[in-house]
TORZALO-237092 format. One line per 5 residues: their letters; for each residue y, z, x of N, C-alpha, C. Coordinates in steps of 0.1 Angstrom, whole numbers. Example, Ala and Ser with C-alpha at 12.3 -4.5 7.8 and 13.67 -1.06 7.14 Angstrom:
TORZALO-237092
AS) -57/78/132/-45/78/123/-33/78/132 | -22/71/128/-11/71/137/0/79/129
//
This chain:
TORZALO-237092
XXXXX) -158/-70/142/-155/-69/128/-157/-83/121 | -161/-82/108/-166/-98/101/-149/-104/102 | -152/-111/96/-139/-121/93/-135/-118/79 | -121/-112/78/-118/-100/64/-108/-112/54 | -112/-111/46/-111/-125/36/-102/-113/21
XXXXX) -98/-101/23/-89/-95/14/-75/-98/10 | -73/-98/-3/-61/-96/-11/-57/-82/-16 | -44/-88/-17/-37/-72/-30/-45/-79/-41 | -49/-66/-47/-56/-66/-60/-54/-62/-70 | -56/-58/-84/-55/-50/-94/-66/-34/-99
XXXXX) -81/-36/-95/-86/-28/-98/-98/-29/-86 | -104/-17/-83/-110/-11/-68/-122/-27/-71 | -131/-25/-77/-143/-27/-80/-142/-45/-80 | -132/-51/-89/-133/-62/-93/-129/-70/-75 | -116/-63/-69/-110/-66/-59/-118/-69/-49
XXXXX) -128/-59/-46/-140/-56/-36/-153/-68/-36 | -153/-70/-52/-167/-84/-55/-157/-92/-51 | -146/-93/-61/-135/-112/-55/-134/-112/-40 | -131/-100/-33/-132/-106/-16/-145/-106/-10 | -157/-101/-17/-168/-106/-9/-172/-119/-12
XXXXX) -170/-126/-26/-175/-139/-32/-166/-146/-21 | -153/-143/-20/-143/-154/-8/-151/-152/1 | -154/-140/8/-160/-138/19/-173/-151/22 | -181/-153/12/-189/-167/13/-190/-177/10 | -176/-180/6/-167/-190/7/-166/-195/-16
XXXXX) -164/-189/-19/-163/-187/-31/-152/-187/-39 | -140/-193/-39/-130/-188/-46/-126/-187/-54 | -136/-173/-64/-132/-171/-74/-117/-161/-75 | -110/-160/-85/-100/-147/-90/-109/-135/-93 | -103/-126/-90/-101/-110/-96/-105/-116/-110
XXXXX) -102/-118/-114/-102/-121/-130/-108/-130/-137 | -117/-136/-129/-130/-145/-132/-145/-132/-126 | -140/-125/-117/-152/-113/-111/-150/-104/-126 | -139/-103/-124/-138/-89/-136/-147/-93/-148 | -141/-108/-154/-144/-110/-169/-160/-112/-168
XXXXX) -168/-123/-156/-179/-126/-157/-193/-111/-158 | -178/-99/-151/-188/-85/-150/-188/-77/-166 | -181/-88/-178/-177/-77/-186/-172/-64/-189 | -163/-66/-175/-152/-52/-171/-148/-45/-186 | -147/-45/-196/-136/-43/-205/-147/-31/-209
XXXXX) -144/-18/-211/-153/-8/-222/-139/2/-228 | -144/10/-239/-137/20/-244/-147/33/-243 | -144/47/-235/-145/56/-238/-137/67/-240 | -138/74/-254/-136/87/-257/-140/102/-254 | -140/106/-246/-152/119/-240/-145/133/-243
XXXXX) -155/141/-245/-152/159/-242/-159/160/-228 | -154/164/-217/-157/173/-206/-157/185/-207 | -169/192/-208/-169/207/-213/-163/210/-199 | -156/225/-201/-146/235/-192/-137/225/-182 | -133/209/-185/-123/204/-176/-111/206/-182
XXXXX) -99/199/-173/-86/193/-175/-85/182/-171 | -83/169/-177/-79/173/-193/-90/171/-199 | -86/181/-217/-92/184/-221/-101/169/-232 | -99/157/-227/-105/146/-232/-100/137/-224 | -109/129/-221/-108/116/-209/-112/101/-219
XXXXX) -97/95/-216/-103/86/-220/-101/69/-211 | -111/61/-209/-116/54/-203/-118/41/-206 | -114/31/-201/-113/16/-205/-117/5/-197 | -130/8/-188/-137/0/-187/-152/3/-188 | -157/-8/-180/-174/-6/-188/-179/1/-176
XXXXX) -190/6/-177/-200/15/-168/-201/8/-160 | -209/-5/-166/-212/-10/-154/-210/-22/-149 | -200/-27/-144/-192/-39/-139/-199/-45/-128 | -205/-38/-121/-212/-45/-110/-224/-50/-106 | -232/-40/-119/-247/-45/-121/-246/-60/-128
XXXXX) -232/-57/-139/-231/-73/-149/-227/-82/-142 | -218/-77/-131/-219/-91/-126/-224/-100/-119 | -230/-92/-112/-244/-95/-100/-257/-103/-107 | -255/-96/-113/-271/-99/-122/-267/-108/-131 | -255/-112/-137/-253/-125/-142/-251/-139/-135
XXXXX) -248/-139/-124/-250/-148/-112/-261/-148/-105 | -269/-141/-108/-286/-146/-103/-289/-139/-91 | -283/-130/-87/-286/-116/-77/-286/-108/-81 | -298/-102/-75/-305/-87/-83/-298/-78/-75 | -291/-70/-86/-282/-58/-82/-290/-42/-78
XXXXX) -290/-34/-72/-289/-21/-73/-283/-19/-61 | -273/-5/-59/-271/3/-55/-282/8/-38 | -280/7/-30/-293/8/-18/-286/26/-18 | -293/35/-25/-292/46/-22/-303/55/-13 | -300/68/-1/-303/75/5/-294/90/7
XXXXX) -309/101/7/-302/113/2/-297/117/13 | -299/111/30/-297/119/42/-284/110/44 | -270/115/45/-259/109/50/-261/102/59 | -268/109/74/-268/100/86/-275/89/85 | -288/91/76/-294/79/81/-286/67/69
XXXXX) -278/70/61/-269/60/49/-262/53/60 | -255/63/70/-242/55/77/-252/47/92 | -264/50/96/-272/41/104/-275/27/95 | -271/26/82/-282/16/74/-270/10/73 | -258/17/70/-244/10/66/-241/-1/80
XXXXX) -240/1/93/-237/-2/102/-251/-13/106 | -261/-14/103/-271/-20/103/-263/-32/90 | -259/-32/84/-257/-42/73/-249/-48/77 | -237/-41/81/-226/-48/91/-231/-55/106 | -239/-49/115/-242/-58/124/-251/-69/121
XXXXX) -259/-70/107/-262/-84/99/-253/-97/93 | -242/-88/97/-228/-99/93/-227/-98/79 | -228/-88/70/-226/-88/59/-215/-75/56 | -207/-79/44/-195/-69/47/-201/-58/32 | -195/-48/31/-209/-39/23/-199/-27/13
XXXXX) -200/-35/-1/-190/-25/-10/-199/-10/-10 | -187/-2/-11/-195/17/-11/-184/16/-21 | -191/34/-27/-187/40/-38/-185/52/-29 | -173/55/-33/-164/69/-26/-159/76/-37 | -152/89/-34/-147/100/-40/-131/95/-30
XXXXX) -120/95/-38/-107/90/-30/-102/105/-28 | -109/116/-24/-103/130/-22/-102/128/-10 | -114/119/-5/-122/119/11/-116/113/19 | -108/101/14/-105/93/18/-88/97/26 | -80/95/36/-69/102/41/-58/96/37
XXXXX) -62/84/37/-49/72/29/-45/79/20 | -54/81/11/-47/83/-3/-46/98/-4 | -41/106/4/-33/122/5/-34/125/-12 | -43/126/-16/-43/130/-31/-54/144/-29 | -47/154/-40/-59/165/-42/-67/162/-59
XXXXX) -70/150/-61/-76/149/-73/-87/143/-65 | -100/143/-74/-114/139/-70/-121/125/-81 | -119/117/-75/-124/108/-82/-136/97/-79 | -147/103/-80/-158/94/-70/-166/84/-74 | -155/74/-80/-163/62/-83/-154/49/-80
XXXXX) -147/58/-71/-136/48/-66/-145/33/-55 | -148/21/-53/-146/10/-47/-143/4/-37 | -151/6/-24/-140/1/-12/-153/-11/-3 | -144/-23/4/-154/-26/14/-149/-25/27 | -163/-23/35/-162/-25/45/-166/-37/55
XXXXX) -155/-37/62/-163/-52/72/-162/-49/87 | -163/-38/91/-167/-34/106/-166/-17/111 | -167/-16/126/-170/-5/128/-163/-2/143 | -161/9/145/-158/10/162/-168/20/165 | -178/24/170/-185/34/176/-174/42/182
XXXXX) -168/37/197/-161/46/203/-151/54/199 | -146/47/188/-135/56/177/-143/63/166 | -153/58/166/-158/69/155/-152/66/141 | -147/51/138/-141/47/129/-147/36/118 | -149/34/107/-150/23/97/-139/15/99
XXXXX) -136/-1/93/-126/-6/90/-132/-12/76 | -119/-10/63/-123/-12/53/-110/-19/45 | -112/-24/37/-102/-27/29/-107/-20/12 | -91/-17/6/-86/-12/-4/-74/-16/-15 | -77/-18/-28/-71/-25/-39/-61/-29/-30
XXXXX) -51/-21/-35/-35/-23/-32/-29/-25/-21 | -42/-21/-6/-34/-21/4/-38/-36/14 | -26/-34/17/-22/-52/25/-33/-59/38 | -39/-46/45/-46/-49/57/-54/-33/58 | -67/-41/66/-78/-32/68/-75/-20/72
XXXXX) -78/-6/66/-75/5/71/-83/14/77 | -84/23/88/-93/32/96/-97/41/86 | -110/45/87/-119/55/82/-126/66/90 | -125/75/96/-135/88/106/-147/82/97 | -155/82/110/-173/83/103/-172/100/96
XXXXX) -164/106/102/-168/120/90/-165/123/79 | -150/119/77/-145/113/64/-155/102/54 | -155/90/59/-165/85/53/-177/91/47 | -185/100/56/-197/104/44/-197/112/40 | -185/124/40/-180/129/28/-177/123/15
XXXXX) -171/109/18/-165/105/5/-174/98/0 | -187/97/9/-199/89/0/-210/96/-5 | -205/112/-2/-218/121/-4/-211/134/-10 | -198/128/-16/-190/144/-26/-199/145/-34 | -201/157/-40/-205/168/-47/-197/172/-58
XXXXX) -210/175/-70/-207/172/-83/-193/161/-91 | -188/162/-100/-185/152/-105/-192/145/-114 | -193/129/-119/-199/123/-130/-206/115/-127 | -204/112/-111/-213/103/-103/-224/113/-97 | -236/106/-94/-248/116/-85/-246/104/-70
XXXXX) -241/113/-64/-234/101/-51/-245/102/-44 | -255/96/-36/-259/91/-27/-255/78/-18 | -249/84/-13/-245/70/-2/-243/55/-10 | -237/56/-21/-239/42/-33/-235/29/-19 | -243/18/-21/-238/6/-12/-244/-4/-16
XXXXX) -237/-15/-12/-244/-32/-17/-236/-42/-8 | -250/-48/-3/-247/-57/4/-257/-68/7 | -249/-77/-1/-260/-94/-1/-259/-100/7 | -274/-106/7/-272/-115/25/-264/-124/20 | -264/-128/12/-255/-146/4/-251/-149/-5
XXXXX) -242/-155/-15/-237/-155/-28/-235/-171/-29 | -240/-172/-41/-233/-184/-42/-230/-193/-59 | -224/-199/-62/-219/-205/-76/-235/-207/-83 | -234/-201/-95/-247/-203/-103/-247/-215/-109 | -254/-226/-107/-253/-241/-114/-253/-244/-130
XXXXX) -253/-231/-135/-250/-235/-152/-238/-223/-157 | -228/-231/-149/-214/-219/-151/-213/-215/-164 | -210/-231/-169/-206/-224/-192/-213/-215/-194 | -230/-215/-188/-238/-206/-198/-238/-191/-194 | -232/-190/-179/-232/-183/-177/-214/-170/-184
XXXXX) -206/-181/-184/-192/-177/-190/-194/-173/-203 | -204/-181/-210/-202/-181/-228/-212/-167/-229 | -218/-161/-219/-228/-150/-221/-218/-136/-216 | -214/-143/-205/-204/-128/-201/-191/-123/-219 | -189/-134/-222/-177/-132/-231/-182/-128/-240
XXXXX) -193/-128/-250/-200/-126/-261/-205/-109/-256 | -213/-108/-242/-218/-94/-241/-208/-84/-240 | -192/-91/-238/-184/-83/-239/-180/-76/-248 | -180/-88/-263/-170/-85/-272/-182/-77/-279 | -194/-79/-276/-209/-70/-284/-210/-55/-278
XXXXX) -208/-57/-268/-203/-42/-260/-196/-33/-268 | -181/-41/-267/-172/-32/-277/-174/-26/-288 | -180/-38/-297/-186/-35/-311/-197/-27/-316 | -201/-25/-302/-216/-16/-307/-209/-8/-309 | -214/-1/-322/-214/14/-329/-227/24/-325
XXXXX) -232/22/-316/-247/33/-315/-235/46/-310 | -228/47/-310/-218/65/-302/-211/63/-307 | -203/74/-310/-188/73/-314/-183/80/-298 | -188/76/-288/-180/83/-281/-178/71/-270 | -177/60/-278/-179/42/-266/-175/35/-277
XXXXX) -167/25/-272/-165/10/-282/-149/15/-292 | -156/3/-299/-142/4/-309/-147/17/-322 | -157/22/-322/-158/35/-328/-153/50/-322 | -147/46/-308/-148/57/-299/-131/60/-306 | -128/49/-308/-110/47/-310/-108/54/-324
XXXXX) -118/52/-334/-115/60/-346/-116/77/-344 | -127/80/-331/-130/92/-330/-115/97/-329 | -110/91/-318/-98/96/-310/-90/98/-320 | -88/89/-330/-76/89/-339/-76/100/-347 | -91/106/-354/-93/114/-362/-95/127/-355
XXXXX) -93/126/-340/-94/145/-331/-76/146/-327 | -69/134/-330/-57/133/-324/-46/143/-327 | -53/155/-340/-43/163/-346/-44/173/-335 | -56/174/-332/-66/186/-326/-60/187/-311 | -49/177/-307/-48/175/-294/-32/186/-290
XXXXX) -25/190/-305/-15/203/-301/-22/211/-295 | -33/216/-300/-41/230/-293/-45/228/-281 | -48/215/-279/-49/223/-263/-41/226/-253 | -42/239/-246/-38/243/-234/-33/238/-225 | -39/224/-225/-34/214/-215/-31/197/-219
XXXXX) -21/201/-230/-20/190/-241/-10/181/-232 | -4/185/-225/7/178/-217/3/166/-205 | -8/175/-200/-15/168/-190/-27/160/-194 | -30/164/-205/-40/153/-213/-33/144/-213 | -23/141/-221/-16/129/-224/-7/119/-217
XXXXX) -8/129/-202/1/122/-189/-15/114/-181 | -22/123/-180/-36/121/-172/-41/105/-187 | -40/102/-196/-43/95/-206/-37/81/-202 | -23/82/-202/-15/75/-199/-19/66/-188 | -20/73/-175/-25/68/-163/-36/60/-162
XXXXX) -44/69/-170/-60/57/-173/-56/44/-177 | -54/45/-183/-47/31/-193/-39/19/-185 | -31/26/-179/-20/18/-176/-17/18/-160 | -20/27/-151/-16/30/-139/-24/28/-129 | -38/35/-136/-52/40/-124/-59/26/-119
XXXXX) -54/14/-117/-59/9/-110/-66/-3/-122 | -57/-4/-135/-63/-11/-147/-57/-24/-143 | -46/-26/-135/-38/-37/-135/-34/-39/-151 | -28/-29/-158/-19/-29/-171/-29/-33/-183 | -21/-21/-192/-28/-25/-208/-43/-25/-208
XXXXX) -52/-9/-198/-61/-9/-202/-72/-20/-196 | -68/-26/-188/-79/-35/-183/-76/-53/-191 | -66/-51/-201/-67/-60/-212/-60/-77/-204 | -52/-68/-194/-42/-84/-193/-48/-87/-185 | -56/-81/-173/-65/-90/-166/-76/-94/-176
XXXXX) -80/-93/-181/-91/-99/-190/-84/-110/-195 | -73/-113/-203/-63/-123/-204/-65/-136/-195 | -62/-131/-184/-63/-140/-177/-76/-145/-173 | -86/-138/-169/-99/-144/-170/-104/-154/-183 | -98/-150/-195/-101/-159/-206/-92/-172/-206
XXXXX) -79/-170/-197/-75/-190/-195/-89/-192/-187 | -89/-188/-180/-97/-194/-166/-107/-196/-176 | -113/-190/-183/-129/-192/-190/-128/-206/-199 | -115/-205/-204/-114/-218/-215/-113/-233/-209 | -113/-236/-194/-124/-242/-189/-133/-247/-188
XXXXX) -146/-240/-190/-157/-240/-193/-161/-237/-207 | -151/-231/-215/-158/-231/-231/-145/-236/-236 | -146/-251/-238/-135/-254/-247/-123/-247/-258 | -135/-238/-268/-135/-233/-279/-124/-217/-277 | -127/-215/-263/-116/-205/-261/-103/-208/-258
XXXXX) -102/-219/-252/-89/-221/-251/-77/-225/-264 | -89/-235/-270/-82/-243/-284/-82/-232/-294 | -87/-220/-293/-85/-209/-304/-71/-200/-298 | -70/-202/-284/-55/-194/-279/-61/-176/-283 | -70/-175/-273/-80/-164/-273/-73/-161/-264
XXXXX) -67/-159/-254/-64/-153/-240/-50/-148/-244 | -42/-155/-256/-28/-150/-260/-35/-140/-266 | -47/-137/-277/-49/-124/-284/-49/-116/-277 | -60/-117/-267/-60/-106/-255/-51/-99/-248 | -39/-112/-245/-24/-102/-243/-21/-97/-251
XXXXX) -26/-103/-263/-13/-89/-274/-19/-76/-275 | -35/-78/-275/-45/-68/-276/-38/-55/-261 | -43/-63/-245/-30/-55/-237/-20/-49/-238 | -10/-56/-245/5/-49/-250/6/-41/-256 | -7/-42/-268/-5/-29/-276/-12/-18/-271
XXXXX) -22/-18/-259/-29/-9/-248/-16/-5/-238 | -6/-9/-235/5/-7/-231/12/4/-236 | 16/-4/-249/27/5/-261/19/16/-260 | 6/19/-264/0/33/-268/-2/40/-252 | -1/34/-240/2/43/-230/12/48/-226
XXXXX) 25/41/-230/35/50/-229/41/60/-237 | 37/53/-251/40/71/-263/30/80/-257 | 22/79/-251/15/90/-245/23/98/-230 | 31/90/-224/39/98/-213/52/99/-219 | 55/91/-231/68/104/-240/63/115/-245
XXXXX) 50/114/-251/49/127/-253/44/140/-248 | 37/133/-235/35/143/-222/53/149/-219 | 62/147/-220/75/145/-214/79/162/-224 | 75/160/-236/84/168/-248/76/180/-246 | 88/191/-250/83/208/-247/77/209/-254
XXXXX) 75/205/-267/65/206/-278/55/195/-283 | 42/194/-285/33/187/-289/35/179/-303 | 36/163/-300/40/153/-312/33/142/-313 | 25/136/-316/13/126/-311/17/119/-322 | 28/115/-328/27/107/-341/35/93/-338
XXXXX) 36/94/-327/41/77/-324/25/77/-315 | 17/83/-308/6/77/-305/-3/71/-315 | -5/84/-328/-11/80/-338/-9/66/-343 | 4/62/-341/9/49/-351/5/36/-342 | 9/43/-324/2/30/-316/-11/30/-313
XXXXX) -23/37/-317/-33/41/-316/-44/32/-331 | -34/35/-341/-37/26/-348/-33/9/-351 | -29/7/-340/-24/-8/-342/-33/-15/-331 | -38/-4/-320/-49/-9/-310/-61/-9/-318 | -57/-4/-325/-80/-3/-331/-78/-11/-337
XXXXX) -67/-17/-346/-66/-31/-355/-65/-47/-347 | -62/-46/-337/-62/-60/-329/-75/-56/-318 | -80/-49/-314/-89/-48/-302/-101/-55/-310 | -103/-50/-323/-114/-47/-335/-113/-68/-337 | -101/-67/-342/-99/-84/-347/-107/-87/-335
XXXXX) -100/-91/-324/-104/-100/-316/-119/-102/-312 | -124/-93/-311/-138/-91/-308/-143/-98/-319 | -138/-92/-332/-148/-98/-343/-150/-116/-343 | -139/-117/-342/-132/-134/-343/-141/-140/-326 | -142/-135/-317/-149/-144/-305/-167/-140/-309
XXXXX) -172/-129/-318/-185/-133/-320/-187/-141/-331 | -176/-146/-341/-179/-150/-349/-183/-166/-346 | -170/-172/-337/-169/-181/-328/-179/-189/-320 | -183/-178/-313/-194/-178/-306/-208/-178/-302 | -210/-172/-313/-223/-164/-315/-232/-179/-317
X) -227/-182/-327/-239/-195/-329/-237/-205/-329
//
């Protein structure tokens, strides 16, 4: 097995890039991977015939192509449709000495005894046992590498339907290393972030996703499964692996770290907005699990913390392109 260079972490994805950059001797934070990936998104969704009956989502799609490809490694996904020959390629990467992030479904996975299906979950691996027939991998929250069945494994890399089209998703670089024009590379991650949020092309992404929500928010007594919307809501936000407030306080913290390298963020006390921006991604997750709590459907302290997140997420974004932009 390689030499396993993992932490407790905050979120699957960010945890998995911060221990492979340590892995080649890189010491960045969680929270320098997150921010340089422009982790942060907003979605609003309908899932026709799911529960719940709206999903909503607070990071970006794509965290790992941004961050790869903003450090000067060309990112994709090494996908194959035949399982066996994915887990001959997987163990080929590993006997290269390289340790190799997959994208799993956590149904598959036995650690996490959960009957929910979620397959865009994060894990790396850094070895194998043939005669056990086992992976060794590490995962967010947990303290030391855990065993995997090779048959487990390619279930959870080859689950069926869902939002992902899973092939065997994996990445694994022969080498990483510090990009020699860091500012330009910090002052580009922060700006594509806050341009992210602000695009209006959908109302069903960004800070227009948040007006959607606010104006379907009456519409959310009727559903059927108004309770579990707003518990399952909650969790996104604040529980599922965001490290709190939505993805916002680790972003916080990547913006000291950024201010650094861009003077202008620190001397503006941008990384204090971003906590408050967090806190109020907080507040509005938990009127969401008081009101999952109540026998009857009441969304009017969400409403009120729902609109105080679209008024500071909105500011701050506006205020770092204005900043920054030119």
């Amino acid at each position: 097995m390689l030499s396993v260079t993992h932490r407790i972490g905050r979120h699957c994805a960010s945890t998995g890039i911060r221990d492979m950059m340590n892995h080649y001797g890189i010491a960045w934070s969680e929270a320098m991977c997150f921010g340089i990936g422009a982790g942060l998104g907003i979605w609003y969704m309908d899932i026709p015939d799911s529960s719940p009956s709206r999903l909503m989502h607070t990071r970006s799609a794509d965290l790992e192509k941004e961050f790869f490809s903003r450090i000067g490694f060309d990112f994709k996904w090494e996908q194959h449709t035949d399982a066996a020959e994915s887990e001959k390629m997987l163990i080929r990467r590993l006997d290269q000495g390289r340790p190799v992030l997959l994208r799993t479904d956590i149904f598959y996975l036995p650690y996490y005894k959960t009957q929910t299906h979620f397959p865009g979950h994060l894990i790396l691996v850094w070895g194998y046992d043939h005669r056990k027939h086992i992976f060794l991998v590490t995962d967010t929250e947990r303290t030391k590498p855990i065993e995997v069945a090779f048959s487990d494994m390619r279930l959870a890399r080859y689950a069926k339907g869902g939002f992902f089209n899973m092939k065997g998703d994996m990445f694994a670089p022969v080498n990483l290393k510090v990009p020699e024009n860091m500012p330009e590379v910090v002052l580009d991650a922060v700006l594509a972030q806050s341009r992210l949020i602000m695009d209006e092309s959908h109302d069903f992404q960004g800070i227009t996703s948040l007006g959607k929500w606010k104006r379907e928010l009456d519409q959310w007594k009727d559903f059927t499964d108004w309770q579990w919307t707003a518990r399952f809501t909650y969790q996104l936000i604040e529980k599922r692996g965001t490290g709190g407030g939505g993805f916002r306080l680790m972003y916080a913290d990547f913006l000291r770290e950024a201010g650094e390298y861009i003077p202008a963020i620190a001397e503006s006390g941008l990384a204090d907005r971003m906590r408050a921006v967090g806190l109020a991604w907080r507040d509005l997750a938990y009127a969401l699990k008081r009101a999952s709590d109540n026998e009857k459907p009441d969304f009017r302290e969400v409403a009120a913390e729902l609109k105080k997140v679209k008024k500071l997420e909105g500011a701050y974004h506006r205020e770092i392109i204005g900043l920054l932009e030119n």
